[in-house]
N, CA, C and O atoms as a DFTB+ gen file, in Angstrom:
392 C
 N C O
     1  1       0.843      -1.185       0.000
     2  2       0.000       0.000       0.000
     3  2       0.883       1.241       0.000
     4  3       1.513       1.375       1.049
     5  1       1.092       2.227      -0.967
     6  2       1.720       3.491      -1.078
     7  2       0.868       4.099       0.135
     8  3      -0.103       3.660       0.752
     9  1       1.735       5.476       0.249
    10  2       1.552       6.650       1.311
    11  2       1.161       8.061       0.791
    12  3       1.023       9.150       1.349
    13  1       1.048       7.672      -0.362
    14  2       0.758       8.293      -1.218
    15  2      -0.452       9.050      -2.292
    16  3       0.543       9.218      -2.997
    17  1      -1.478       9.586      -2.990
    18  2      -2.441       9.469      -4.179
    19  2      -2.482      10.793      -4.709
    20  3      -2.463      11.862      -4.098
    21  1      -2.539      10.574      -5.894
    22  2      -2.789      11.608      -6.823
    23  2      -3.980      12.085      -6.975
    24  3      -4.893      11.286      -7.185
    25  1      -4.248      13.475      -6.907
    26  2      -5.503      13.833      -7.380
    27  2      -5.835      14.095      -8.896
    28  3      -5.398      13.551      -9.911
    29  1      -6.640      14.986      -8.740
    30  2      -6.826      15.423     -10.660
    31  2      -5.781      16.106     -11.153
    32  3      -5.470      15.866     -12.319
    33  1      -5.193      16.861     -10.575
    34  2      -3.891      17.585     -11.036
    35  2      -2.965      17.402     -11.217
    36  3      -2.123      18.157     -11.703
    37  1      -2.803      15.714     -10.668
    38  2      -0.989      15.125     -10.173
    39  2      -0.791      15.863      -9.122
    40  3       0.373      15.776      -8.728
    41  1      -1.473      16.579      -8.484
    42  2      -0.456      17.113      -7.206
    43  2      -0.262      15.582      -6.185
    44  3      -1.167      14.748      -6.172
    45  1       0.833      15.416      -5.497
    46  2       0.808      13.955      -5.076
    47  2       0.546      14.788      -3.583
    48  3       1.057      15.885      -3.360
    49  1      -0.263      14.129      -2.692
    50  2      -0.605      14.358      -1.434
    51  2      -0.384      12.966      -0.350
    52  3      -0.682      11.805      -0.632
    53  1       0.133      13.382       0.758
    54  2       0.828      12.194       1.623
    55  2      -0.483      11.787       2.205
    56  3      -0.846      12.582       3.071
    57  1      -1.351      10.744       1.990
    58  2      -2.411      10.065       2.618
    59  2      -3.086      10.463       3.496
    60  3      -4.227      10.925       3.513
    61  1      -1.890      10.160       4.737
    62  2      -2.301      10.532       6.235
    63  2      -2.867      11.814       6.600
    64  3      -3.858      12.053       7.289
    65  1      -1.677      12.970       5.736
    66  2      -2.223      14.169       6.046
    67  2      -3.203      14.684       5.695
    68  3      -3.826      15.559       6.295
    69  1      -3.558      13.982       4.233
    70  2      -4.917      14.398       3.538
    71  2      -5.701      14.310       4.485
    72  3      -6.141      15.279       5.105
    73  1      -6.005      12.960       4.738
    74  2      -6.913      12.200       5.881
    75  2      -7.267      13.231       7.032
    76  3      -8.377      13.505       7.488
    77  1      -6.144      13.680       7.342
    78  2      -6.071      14.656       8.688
    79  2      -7.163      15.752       8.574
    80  3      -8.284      15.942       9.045
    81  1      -6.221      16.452       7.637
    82  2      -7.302      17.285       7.022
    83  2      -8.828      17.343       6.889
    84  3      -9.559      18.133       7.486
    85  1      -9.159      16.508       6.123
    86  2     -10.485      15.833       6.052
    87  2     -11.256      15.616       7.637
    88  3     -12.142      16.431       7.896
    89  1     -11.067      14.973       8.269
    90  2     -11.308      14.733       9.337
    91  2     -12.329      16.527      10.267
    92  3     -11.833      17.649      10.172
    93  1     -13.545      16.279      10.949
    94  2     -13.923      16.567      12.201
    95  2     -13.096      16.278      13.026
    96  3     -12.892      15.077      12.851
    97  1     -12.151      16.817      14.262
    98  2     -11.677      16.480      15.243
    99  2     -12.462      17.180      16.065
   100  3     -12.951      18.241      15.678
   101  1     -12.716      16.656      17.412
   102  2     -12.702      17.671      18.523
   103  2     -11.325      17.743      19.343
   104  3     -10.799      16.665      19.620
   105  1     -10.818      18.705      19.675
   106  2      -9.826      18.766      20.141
   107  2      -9.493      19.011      21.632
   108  3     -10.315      19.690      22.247
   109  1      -8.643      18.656      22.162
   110  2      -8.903      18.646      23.306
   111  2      -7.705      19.854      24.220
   112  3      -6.477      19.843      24.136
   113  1      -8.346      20.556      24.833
   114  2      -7.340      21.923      25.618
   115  2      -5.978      21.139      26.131
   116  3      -5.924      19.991      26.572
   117  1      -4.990      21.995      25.967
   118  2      -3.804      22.460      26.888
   119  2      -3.831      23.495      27.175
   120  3      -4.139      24.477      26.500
   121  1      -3.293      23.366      28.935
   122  2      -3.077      24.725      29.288
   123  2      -1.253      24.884      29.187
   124  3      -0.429      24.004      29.436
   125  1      -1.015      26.203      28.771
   126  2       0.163      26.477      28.628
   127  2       1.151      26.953      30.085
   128  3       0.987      28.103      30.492
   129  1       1.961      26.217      30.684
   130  2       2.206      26.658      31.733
   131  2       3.351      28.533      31.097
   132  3       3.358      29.613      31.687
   133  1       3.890      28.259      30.154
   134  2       4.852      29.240      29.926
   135  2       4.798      29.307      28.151
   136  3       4.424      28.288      27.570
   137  1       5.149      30.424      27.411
   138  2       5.285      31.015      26.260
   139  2       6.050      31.636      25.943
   140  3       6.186      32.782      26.371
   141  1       6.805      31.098      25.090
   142  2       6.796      30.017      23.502
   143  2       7.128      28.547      24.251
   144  3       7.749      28.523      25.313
   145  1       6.870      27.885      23.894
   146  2       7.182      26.266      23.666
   147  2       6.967      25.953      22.213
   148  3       6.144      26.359      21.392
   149  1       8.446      24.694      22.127
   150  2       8.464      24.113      20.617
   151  2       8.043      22.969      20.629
   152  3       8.315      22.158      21.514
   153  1       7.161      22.695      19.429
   154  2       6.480      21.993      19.208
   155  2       7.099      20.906      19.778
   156  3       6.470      20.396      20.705
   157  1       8.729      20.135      19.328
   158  2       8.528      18.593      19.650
   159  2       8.077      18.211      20.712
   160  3       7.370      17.214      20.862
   161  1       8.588      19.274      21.902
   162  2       7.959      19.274      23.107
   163  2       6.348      19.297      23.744
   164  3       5.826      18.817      24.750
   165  1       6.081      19.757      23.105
   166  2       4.820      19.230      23.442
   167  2       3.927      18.136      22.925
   168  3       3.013      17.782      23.670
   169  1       4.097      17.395      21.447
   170  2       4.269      16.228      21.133
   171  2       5.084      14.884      22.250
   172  3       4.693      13.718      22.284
   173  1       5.848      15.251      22.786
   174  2       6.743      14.347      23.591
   175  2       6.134      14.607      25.122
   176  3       6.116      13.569      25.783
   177  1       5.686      15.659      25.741
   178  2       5.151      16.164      26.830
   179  2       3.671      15.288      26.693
   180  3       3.368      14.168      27.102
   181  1       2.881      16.341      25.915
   182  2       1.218      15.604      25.801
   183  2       1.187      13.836      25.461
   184  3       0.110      13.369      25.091
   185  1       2.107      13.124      25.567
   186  2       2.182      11.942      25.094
   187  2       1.604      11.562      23.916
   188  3       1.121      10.429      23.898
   189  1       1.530      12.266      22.875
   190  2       1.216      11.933      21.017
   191  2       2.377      11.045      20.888
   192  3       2.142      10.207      20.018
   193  1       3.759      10.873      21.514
   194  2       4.672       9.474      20.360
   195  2       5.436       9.565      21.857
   196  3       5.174      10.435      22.688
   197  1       6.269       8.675      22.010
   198  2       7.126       7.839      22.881
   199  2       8.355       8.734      23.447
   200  3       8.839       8.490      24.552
   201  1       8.876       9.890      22.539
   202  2      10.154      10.618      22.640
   203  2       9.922      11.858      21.833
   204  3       9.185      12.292      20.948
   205  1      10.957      12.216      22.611
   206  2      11.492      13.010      21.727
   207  2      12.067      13.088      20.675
   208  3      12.003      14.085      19.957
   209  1      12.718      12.065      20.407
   210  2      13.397      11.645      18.867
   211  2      12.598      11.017      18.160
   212  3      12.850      10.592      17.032
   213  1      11.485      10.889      18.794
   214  2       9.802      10.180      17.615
   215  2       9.561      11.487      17.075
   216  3       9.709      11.743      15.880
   217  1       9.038      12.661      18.299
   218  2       8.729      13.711      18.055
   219  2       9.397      14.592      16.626
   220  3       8.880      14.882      15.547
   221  1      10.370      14.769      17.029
   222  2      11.412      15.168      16.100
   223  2      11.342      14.591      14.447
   224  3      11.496      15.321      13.468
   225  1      11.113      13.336      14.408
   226  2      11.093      12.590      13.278
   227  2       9.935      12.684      12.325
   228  3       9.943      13.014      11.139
   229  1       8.548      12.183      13.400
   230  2       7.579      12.589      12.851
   231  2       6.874      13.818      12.295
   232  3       5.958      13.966      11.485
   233  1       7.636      14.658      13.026
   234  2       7.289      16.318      12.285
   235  2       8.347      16.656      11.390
   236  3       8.198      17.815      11.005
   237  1       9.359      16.106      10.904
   238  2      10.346      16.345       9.671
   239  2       9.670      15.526       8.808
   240  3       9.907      15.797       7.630
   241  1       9.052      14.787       8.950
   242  2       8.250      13.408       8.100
   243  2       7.189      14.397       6.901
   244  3       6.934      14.310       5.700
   245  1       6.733      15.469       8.211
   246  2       5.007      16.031       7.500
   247  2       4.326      15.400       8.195
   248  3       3.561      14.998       7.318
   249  1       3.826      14.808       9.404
   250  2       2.654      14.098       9.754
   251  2       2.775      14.877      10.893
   252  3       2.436      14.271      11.909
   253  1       3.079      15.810      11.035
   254  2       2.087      16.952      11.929
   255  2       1.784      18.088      11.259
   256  3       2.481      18.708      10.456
   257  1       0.775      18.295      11.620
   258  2      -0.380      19.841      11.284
   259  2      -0.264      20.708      12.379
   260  3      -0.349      20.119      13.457
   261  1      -0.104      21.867      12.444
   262  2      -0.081      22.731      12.794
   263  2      -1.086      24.333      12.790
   264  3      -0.628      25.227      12.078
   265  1      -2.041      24.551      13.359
   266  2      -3.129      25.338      12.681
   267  2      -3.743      24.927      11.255
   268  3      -4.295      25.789      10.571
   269  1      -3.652      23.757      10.871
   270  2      -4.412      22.845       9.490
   271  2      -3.190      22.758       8.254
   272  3      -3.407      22.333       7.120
   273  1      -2.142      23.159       8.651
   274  2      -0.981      23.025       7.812
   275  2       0.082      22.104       8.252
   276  3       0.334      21.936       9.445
   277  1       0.705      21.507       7.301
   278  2       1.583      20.548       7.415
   279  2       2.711      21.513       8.141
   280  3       2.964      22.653       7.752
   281  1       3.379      20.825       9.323
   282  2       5.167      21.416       9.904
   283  2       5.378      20.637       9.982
   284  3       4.793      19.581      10.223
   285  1       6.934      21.130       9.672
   286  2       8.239      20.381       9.427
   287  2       9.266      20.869      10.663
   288  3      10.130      20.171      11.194
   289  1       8.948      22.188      10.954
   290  2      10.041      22.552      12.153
   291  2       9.855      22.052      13.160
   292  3       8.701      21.979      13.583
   293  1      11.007      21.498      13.943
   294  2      10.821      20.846      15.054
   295  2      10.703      21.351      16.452
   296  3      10.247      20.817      17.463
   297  1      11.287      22.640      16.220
   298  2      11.271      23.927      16.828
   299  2      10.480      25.357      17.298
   300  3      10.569      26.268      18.121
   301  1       9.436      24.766      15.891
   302  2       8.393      26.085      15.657
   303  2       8.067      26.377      17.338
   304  3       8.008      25.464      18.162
   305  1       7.891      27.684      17.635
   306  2       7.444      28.282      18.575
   307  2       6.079      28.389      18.789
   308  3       5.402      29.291      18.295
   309  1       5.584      27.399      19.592
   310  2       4.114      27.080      19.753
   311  2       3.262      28.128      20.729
   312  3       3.883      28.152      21.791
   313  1       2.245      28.897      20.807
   314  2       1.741      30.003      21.915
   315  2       0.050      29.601      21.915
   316  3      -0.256      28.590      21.283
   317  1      -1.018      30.353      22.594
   318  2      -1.751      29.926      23.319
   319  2      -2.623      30.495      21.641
   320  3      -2.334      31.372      20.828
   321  1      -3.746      29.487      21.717
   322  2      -4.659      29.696      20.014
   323  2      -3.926      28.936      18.811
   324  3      -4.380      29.157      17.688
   325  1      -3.055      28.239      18.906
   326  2      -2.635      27.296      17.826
   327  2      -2.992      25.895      17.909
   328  3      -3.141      25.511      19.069
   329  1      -3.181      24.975      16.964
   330  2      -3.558      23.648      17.535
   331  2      -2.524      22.889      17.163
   332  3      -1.665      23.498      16.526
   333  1      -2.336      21.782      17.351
   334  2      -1.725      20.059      16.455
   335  2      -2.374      19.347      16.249
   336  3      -3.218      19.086      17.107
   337  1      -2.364      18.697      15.137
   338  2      -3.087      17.371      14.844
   339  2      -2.161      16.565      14.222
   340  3      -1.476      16.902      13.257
   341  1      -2.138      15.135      14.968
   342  2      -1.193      14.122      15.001
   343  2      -1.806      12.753      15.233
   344  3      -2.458      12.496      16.245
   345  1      -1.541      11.771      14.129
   346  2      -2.030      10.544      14.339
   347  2      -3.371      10.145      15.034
   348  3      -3.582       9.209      15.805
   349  1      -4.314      11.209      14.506
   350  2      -5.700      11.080      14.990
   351  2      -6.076      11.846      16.221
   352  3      -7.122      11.640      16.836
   353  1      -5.269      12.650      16.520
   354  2      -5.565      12.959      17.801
   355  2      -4.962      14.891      17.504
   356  3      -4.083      15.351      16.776
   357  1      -6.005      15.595      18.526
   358  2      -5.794      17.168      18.243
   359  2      -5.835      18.012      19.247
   360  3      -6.783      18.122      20.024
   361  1      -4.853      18.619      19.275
   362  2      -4.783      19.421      20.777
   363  2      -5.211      21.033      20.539
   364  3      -5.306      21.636      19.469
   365  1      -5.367      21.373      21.497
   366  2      -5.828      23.144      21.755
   367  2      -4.764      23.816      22.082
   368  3      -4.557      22.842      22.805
   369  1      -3.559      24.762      22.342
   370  2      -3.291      25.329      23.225
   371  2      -3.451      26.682      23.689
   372  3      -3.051      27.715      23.153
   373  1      -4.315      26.477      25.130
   374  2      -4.296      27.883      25.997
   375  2      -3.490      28.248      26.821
   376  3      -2.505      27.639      27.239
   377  1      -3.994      29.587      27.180
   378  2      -2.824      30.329      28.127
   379  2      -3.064      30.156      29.635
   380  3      -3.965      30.946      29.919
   381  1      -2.741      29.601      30.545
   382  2      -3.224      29.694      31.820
   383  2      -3.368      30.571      32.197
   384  3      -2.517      31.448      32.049
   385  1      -4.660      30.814      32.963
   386  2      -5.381      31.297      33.528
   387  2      -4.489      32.401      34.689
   388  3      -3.921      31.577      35.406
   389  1      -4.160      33.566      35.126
   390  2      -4.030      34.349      36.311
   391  2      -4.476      34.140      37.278
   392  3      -4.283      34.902      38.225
């Protein structure tokens, strides 16, 4: 089974992420203890993959979304109103509360 499909255009689109896309999620809140945090970290924190070096991998891969867009940085600076969506699963992040 490829990871792969073509649409009408030939644009080639990676499966999963299509899928992602496609998808209703409800997503579920984080509260942010502090701002900026990078993404792998909170992939590796919220328990979405096993490590940090999953983390890392899987978002150089493309199989994380980021506000409905594919990231690749492993680093991106994550703040309170952005989401992830990863292997079926979608997070919120807020700002804690004062």
């Amino acid at each position: 089974m490829t990871d792969f499909t073509r649409d009408s255009t030939n644009d080639v689109h990676h499966a999963g992420v299509q899928a992602e896309r496609e998808k209703a999620v409800t997503a579920r809140e984080v509260v942010l203890e502090k701002q900026p945090v990078e993404l792998y970290k909170v992939l590796k924190f919220e328990a979405m993959v096993h490590s940090g070096g999953m983390a890392k991998h899987v978002i150089e891969a493309g199989e994380v979304l980021v506000n409905g867009e594919v990231e690749t940085r492993k680093r991106r600076k994550m703040v309170a109103g952005d989401s992830i969506a990863f292997n079926g699963e979608c997070i919120r992040l807020v700002a804690k509360a004062d």
